[in-house]
PyMOL Python script that loads the backbone (N, CA, C, O; Angstrom):
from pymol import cmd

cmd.read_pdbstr("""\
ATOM      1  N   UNK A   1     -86.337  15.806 -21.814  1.00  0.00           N
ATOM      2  CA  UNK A   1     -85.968  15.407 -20.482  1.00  0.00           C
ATOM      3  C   UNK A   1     -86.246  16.565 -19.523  1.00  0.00           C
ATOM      4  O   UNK A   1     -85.666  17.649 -19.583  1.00  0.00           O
ATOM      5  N   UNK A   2     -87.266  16.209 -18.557  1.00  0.00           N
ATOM      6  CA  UNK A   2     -87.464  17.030 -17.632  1.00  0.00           C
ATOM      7  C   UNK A   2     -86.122  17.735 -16.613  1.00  0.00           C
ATOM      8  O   UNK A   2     -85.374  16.942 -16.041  1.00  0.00           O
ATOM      9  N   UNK A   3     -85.940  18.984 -16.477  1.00  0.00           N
ATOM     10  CA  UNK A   3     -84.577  19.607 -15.435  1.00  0.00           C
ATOM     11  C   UNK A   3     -85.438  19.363 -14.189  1.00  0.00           C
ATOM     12  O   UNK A   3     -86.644  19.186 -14.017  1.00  0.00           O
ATOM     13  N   UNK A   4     -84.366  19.420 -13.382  1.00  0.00           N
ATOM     14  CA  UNK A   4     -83.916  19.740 -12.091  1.00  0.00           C
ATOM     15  C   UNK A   4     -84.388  21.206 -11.441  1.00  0.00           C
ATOM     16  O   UNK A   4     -84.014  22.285 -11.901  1.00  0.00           O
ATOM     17  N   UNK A   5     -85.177  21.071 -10.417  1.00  0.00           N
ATOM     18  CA  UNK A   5     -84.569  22.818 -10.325  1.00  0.00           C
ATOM     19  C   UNK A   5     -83.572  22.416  -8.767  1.00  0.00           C
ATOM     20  O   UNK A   5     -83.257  21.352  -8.236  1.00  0.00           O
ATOM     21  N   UNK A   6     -83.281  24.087  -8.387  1.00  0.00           N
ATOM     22  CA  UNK A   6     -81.544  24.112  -7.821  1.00  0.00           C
ATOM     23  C   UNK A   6     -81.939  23.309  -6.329  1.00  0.00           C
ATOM     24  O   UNK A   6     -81.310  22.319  -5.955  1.00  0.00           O
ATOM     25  N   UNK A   7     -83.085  23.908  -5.549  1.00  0.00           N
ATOM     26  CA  UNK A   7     -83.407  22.744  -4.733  1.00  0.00           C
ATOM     27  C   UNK A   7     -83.515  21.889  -4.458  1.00  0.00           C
ATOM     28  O   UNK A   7     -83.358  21.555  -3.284  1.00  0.00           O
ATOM     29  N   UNK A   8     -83.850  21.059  -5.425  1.00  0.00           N
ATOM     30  CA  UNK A   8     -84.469  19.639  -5.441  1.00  0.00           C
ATOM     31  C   UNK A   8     -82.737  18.680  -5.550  1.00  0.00           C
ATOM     32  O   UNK A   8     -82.539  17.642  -4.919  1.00  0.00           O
ATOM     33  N   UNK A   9     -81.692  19.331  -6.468  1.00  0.00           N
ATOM     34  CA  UNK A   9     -80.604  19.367  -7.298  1.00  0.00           C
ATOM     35  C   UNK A   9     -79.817  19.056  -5.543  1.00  0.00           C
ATOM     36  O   UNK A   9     -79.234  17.993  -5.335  1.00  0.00           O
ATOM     37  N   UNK A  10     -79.967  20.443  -4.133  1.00  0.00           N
ATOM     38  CA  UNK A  10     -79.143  20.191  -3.210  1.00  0.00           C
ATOM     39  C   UNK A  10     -79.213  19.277  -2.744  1.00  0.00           C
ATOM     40  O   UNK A  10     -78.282  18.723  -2.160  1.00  0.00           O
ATOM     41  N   UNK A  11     -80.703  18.712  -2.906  1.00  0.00           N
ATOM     42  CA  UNK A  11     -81.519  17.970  -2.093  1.00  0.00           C
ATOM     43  C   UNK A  11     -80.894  16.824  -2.002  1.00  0.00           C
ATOM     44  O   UNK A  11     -80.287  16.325  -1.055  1.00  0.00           O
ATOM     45  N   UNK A  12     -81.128  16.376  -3.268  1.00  0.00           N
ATOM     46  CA  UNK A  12     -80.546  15.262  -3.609  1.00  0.00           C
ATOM     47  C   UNK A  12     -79.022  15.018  -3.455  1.00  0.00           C
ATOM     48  O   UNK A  12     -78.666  13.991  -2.877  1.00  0.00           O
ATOM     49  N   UNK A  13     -78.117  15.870  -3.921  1.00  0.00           N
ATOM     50  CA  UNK A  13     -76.772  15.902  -3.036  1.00  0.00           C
ATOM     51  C   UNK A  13     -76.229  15.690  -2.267  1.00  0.00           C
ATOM     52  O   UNK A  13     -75.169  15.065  -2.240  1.00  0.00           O
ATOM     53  N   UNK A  14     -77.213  16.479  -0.834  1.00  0.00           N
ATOM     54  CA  UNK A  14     -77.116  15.922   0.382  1.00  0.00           C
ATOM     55  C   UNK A  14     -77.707  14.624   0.673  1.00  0.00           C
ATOM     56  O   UNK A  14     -76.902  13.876   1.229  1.00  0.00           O
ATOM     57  N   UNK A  15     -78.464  14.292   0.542  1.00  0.00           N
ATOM     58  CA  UNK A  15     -79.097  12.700   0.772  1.00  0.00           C
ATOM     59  C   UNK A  15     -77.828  11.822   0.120  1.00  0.00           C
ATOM     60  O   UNK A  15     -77.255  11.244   1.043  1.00  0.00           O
ATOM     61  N   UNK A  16     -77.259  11.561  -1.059  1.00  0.00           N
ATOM     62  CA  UNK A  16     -76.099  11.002  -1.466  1.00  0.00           C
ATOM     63  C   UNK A  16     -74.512  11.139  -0.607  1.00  0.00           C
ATOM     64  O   UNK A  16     -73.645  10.265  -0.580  1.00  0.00           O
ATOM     65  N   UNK A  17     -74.471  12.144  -0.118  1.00  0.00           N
ATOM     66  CA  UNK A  17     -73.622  12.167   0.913  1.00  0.00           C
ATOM     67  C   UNK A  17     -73.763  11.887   2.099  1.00  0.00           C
ATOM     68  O   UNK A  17     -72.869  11.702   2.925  1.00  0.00           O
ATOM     69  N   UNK A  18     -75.115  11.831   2.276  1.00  0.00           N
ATOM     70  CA  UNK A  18     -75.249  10.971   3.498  1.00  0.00           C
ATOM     71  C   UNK A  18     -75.237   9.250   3.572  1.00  0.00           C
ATOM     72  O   UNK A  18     -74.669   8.458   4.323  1.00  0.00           O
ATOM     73  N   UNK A  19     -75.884   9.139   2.752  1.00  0.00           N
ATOM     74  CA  UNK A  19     -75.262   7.479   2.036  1.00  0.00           C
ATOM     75  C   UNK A  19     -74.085   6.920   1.929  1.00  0.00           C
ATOM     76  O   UNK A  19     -73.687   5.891   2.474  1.00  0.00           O
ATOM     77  N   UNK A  20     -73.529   7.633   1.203  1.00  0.00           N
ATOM     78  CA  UNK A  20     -71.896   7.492   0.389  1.00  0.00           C
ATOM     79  C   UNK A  20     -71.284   7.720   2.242  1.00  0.00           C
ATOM     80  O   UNK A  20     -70.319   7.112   2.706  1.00  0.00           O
ATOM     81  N   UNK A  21     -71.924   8.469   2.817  1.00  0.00           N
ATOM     82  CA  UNK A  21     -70.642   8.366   4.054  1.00  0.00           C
ATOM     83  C   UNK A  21     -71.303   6.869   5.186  1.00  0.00           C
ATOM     84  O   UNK A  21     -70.497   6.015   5.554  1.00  0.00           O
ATOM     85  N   UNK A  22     -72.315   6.810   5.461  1.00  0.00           N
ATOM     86  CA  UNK A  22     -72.597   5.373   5.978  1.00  0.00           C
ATOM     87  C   UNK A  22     -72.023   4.708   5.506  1.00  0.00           C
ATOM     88  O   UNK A  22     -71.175   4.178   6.223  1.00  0.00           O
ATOM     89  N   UNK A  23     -72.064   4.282   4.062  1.00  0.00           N
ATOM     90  CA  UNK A  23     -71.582   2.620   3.320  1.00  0.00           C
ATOM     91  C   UNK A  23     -70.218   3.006   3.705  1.00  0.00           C
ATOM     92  O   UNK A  23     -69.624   2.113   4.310  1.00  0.00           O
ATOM     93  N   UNK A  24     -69.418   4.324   3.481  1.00  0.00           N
ATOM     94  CA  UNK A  24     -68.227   4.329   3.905  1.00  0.00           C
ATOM     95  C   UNK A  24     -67.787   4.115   5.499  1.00  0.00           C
ATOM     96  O   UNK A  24     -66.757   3.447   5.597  1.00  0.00           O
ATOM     97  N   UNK A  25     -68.201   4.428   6.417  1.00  0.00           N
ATOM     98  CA  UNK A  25     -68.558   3.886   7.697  1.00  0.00           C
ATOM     99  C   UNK A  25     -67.956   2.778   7.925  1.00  0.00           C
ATOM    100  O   UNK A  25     -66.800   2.473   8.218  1.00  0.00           O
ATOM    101  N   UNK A  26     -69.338   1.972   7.669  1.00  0.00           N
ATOM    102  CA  UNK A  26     -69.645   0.940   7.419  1.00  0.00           C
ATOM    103  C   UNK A  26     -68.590  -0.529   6.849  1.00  0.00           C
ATOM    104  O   UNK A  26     -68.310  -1.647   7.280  1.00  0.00           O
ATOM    105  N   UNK A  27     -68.210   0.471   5.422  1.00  0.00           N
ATOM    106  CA  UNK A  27     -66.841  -0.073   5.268  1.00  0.00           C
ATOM    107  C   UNK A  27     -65.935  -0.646   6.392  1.00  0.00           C
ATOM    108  O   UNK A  27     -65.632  -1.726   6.899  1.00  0.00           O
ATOM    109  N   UNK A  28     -65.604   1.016   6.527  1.00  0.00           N
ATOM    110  CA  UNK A  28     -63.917   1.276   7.493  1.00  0.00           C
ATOM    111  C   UNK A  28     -64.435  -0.011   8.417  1.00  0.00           C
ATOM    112  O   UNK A  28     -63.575  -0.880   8.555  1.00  0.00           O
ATOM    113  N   UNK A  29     -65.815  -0.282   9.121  1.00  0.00           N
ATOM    114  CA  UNK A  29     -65.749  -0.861  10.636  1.00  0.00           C
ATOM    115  C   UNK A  29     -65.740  -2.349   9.999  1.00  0.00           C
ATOM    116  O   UNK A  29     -65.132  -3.244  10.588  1.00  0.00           O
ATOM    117  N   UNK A  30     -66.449  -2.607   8.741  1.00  0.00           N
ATOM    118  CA  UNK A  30     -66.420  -4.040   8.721  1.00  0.00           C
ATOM    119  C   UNK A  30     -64.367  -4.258   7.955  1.00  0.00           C
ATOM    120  O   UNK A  30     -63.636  -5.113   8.456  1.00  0.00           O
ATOM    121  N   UNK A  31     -64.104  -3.778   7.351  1.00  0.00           N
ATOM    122  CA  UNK A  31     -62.409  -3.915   7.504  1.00  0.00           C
ATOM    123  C   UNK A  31     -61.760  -4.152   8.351  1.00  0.00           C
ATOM    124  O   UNK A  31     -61.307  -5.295   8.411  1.00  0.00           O
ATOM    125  N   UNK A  32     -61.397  -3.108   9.462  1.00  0.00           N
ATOM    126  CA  UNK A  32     -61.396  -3.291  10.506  1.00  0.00           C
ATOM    127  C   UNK A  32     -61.545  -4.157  11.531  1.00  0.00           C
ATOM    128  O   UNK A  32     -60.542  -4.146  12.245  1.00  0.00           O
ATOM    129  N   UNK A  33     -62.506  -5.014  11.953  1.00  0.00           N
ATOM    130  CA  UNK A  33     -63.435  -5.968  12.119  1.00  0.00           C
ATOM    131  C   UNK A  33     -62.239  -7.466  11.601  1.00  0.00           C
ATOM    132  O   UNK A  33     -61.429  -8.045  12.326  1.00  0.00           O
ATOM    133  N   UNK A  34     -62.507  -7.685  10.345  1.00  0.00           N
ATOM    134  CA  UNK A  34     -61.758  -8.468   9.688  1.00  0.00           C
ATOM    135  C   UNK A  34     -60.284  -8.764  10.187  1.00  0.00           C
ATOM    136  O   UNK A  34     -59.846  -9.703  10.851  1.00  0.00           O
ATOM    137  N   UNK A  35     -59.576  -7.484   9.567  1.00  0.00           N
ATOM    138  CA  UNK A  35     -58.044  -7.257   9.779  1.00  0.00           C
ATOM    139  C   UNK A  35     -58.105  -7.728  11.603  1.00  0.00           C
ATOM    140  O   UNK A  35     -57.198  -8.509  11.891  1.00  0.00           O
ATOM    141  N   UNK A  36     -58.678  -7.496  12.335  1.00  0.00           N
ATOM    142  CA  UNK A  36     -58.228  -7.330  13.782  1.00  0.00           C
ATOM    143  C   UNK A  36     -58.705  -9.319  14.240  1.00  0.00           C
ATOM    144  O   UNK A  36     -58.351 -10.109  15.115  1.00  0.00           O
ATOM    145  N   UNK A  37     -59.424  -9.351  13.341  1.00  0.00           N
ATOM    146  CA  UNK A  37     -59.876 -11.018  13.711  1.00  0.00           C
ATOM    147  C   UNK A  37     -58.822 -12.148  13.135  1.00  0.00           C
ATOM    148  O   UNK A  37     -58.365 -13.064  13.819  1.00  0.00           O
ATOM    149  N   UNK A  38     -58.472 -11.864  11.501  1.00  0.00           N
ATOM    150  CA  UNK A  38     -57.593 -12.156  10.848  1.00  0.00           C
ATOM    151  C   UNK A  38     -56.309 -12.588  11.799  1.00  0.00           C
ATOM    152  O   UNK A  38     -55.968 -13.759  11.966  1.00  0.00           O
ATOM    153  N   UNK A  39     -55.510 -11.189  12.527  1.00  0.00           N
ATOM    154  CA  UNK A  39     -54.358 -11.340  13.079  1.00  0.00           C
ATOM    155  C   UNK A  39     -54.592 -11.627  14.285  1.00  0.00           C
ATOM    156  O   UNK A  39     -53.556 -11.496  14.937  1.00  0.00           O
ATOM    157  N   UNK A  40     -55.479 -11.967  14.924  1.00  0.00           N
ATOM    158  CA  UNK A  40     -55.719 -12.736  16.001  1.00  0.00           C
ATOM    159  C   UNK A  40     -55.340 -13.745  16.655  1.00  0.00           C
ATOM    160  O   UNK A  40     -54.789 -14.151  17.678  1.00  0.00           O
ATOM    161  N   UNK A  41     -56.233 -14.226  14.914  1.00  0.00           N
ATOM    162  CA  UNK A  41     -56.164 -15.972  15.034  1.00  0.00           C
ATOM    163  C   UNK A  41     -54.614 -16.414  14.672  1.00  0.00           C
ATOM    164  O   UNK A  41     -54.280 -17.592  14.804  1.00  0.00           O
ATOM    165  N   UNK A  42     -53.741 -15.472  14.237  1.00  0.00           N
ATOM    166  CA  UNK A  42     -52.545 -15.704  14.102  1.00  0.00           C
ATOM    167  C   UNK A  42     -51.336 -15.256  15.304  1.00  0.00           C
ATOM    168  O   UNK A  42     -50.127 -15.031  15.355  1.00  0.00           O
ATOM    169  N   UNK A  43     -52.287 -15.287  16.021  1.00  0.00           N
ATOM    170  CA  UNK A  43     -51.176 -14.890  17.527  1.00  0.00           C
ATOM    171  C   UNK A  43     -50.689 -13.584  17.251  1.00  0.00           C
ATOM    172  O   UNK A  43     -49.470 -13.620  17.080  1.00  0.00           O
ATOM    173  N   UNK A  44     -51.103 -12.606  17.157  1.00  0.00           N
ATOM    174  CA  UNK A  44     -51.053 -11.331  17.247  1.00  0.00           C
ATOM    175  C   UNK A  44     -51.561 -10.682  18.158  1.00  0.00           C
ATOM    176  O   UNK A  44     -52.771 -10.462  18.099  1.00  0.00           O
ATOM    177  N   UNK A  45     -50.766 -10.177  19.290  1.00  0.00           N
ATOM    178  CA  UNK A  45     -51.834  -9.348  20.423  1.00  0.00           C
ATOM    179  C   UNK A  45     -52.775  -8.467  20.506  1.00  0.00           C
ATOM    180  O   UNK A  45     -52.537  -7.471  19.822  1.00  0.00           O
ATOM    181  N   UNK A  46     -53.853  -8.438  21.136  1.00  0.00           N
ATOM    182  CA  UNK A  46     -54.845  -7.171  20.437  1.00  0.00           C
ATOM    183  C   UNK A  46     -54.708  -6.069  20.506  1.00  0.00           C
ATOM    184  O   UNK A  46     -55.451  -5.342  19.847  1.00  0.00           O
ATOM    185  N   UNK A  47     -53.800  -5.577  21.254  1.00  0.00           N
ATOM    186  CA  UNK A  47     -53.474  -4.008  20.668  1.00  0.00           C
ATOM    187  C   UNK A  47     -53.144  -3.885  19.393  1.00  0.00           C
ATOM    188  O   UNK A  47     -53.648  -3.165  18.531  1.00  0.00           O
ATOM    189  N   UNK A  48     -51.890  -4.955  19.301  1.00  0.00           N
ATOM    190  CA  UNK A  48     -51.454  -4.184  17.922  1.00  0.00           C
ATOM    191  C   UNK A  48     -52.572  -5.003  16.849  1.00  0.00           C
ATOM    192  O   UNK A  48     -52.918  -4.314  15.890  1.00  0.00           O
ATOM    193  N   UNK A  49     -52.949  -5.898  16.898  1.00  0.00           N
ATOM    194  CA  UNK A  49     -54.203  -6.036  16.095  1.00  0.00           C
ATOM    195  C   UNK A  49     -55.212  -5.283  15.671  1.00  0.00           C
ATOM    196  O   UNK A  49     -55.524  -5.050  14.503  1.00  0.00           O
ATOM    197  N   UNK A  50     -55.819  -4.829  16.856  1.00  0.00           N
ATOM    198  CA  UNK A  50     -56.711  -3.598  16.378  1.00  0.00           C
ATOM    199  C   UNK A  50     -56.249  -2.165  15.626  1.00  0.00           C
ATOM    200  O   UNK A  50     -56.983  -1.455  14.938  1.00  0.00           O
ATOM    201  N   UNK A  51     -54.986  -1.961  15.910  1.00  0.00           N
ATOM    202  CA  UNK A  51     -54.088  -0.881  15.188  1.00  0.00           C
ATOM    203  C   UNK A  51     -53.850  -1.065  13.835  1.00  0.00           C
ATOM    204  O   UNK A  51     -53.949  -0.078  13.106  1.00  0.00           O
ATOM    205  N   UNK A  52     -53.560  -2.127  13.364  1.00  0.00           N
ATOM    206  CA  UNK A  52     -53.268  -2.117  12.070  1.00  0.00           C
ATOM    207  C   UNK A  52     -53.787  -1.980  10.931  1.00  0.00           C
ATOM    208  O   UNK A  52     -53.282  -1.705   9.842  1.00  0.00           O
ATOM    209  N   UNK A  53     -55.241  -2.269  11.365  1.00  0.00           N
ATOM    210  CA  UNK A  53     -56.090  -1.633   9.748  1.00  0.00           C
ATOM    211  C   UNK A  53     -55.663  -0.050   9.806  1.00  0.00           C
ATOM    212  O   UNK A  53     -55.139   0.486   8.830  1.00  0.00           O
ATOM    213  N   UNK A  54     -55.933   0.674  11.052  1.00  0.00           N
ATOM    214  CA  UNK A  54     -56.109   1.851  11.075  1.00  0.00           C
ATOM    215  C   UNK A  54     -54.678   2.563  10.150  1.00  0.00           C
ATOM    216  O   UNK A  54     -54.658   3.397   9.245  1.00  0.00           O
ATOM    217  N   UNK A  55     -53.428   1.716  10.931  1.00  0.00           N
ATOM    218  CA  UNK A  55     -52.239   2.401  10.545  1.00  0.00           C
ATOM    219  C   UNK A  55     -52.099   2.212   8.602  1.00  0.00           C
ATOM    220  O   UNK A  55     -51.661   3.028   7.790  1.00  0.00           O
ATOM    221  N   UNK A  56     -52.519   1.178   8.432  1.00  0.00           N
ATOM    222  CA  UNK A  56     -52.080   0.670   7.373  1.00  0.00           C
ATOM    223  C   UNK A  56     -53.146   1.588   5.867  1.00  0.00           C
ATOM    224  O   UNK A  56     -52.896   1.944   4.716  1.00  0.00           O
ATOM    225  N   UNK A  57     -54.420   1.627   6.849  1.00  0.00           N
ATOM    226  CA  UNK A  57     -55.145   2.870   5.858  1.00  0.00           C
ATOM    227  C   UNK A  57     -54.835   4.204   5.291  1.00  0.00           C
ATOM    228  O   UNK A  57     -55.075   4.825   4.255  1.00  0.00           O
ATOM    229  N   UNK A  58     -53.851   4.481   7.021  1.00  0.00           N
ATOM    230  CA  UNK A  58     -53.763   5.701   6.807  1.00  0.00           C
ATOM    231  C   UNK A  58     -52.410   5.886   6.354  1.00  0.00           C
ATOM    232  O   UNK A  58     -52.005   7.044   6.467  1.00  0.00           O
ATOM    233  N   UNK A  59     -51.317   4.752   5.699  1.00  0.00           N
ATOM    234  CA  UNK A  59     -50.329   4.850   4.985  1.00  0.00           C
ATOM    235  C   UNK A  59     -50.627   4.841   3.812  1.00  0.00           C
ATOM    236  O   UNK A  59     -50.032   5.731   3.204  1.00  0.00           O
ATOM    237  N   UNK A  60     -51.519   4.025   2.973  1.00  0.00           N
ATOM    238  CA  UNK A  60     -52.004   3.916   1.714  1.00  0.00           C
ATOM    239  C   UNK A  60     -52.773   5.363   1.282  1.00  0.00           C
ATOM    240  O   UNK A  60     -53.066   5.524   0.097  1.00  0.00           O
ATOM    241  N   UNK A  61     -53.075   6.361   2.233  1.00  0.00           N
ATOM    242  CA  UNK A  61     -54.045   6.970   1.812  1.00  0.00           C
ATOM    243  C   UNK A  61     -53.013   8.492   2.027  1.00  0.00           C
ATOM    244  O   UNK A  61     -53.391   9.643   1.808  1.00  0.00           O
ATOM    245  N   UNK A  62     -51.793   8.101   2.462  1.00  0.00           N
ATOM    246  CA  UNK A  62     -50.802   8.881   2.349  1.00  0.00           C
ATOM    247  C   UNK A  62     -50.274   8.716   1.155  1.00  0.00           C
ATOM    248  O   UNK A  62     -50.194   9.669   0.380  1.00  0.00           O
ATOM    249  N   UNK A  63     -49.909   7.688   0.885  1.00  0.00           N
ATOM    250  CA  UNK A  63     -48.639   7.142  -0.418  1.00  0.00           C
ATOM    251  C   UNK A  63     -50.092   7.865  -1.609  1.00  0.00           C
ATOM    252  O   UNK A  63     -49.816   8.533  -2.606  1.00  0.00           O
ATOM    253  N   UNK A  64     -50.881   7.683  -1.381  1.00  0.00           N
ATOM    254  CA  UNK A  64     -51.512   7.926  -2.799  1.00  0.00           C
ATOM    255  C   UNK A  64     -51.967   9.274  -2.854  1.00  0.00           C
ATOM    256  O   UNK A  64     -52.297   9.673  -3.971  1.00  0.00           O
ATOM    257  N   UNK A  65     -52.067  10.137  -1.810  1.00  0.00           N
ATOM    258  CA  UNK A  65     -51.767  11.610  -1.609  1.00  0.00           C
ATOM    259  C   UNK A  65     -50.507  11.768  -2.498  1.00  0.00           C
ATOM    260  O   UNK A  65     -50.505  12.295  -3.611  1.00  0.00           O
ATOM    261  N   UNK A  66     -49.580  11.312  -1.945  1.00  0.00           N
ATOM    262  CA  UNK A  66     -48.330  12.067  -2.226  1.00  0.00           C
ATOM    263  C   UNK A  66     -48.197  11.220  -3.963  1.00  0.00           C
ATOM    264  O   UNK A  66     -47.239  11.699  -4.570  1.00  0.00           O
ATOM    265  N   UNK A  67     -48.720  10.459  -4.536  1.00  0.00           N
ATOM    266  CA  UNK A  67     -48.471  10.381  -5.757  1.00  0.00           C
ATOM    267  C   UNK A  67     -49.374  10.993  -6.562  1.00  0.00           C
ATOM    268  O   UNK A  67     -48.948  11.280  -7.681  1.00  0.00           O
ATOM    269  N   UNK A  68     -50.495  11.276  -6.317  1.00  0.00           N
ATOM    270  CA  UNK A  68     -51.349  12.039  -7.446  1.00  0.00           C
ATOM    271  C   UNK A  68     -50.574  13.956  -7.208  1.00  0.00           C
ATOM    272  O   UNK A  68     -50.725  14.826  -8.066  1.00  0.00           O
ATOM    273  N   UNK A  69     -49.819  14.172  -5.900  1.00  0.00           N
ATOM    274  CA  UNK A  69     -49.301  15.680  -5.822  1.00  0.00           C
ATOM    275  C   UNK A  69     -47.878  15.152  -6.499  1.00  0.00           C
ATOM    276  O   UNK A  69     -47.188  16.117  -6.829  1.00  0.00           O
ATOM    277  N   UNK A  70     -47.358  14.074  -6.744  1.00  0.00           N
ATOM    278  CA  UNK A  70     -46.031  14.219  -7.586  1.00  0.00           C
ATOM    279  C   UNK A  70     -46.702  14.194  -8.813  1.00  0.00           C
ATOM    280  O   UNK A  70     -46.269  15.068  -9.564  1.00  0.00           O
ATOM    281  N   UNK A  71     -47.825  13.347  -9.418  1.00  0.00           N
ATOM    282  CA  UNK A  71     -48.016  13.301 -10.809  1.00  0.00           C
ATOM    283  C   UNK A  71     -48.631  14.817 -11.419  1.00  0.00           C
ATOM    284  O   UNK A  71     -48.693  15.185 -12.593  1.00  0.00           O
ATOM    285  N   UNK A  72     -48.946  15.355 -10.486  1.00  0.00           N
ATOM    286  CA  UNK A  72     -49.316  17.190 -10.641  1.00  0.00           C
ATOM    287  C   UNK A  72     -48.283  17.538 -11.012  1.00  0.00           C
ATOM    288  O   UNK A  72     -48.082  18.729 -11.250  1.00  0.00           O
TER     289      UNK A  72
END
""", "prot")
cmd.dss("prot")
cmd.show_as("cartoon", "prot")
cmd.util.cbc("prot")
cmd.orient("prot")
């Protein structure tokens, strides 16, 4: 099996992180998108409509912070 050398190795690294962060993007806006259309159509005003993916991400992405630093 042919190696890598260390250039080619960053190269490729960076190009994958540039990917991996679009589709992630991409994600967040089509979620987003959803959640804010979702509670819409359910008589939800659009402020707090548009707020709630955001809030609700950034609770889940707390709670699971703080459980992988308790399971440490």
């Amino acid at each position: 099996m042919k190696q890598i050398e260390a250039r080619e190795a960053v190269g490729l690294l960076r190009n994958m992180t540039r990917v991996l962060c679009v589709v992630g993007i991409l994600a967040l806006v089509f979620t987003t998108v959803n959640v804010t259309r979702f509670a819409t159509t359910r008589h939800v005003p659009l402020p707090i409509a548009v707020l709630l993916d955001p809030v609700i991400g950034t609770a889940l992405a707390g709670v699971l912070y703080i459980d992988t630093r308790l399971a440490a």
